[in-house]
C-alpha positions in Angstrom: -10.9 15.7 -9.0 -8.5 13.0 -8.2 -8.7 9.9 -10.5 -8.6 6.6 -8.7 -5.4 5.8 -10.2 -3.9 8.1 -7.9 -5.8 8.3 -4.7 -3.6 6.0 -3.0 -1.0 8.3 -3.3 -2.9 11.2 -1.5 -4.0 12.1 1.5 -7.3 12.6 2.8 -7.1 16.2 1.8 -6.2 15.6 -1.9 -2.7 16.9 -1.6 0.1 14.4 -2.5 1.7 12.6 0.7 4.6 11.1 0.3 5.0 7.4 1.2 8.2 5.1 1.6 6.9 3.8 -2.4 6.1 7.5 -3.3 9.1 10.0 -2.4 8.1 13.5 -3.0 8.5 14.2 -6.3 11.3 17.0 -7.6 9.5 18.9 -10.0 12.6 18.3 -12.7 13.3 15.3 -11.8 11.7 14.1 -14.9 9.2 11.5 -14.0 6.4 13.2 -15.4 3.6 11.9 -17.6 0.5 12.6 -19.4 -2.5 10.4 -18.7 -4.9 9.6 -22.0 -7.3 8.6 -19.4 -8.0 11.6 -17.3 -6.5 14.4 -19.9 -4.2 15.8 -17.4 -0.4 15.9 -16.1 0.9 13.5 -13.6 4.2 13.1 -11.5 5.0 9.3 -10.6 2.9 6.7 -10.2 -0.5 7.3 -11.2 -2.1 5.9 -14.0 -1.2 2.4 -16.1 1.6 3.2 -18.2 -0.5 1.7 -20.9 -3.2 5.1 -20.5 0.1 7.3 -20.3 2.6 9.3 -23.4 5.5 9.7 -21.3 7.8 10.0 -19.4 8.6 13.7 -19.7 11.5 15.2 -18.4 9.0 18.3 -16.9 5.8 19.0 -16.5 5.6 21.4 -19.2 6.9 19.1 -21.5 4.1 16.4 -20.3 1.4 18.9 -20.6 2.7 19.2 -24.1 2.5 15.5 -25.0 -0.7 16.1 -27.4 0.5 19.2 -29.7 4.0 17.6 -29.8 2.6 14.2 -31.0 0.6 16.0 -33.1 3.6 18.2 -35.1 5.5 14.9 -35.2 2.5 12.6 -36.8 2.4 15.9 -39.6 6.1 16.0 -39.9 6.1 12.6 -40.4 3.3 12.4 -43.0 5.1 15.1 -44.9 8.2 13.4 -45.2 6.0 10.3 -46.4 4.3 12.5 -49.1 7.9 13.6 -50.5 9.4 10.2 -50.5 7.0 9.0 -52.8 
């Protein structure tokens, strides 16, 4: 399903078209995101940057965005609980 923070951006068959505003992404180029919204990766515009962690520098790192959030939020509570 395509979330209708990105339809613009596609054509009428779903795939990604690329637009004078919307190049074609790279897949490395780094622009990627991960979108609180719809729970899913995304490459360039899409979603508010307010419902996004990001940006990534690739995809796998953006699909990552919740277990690396995650280890940092415990990393950081532990380094809270030994300061004290």
């Amino acid at each position: 399903m395509v979330s209708e923070c990105s339809q613009r951006y596609r054509g009428t068959n779903g795939v990604p078209r690329e637009t004078k505003e919307t190049p074609m992404a790279n897949a490395n180029d780094g622009d990627w995101w991960f979108c609180l919204k719809h729970m899913k990766v995304e490459h360039g515009p899409g979603c508010p940057d307010k419902d996004r962690m990001g940006p990534y520098s690739s995809q796998a790192d953006a699909a990552s965005a919740l277990t690396t959030a995650r280890q940092r939020n415990e990393r950081w509570d532990e380094e809270d609980r030994e300061a004290r």
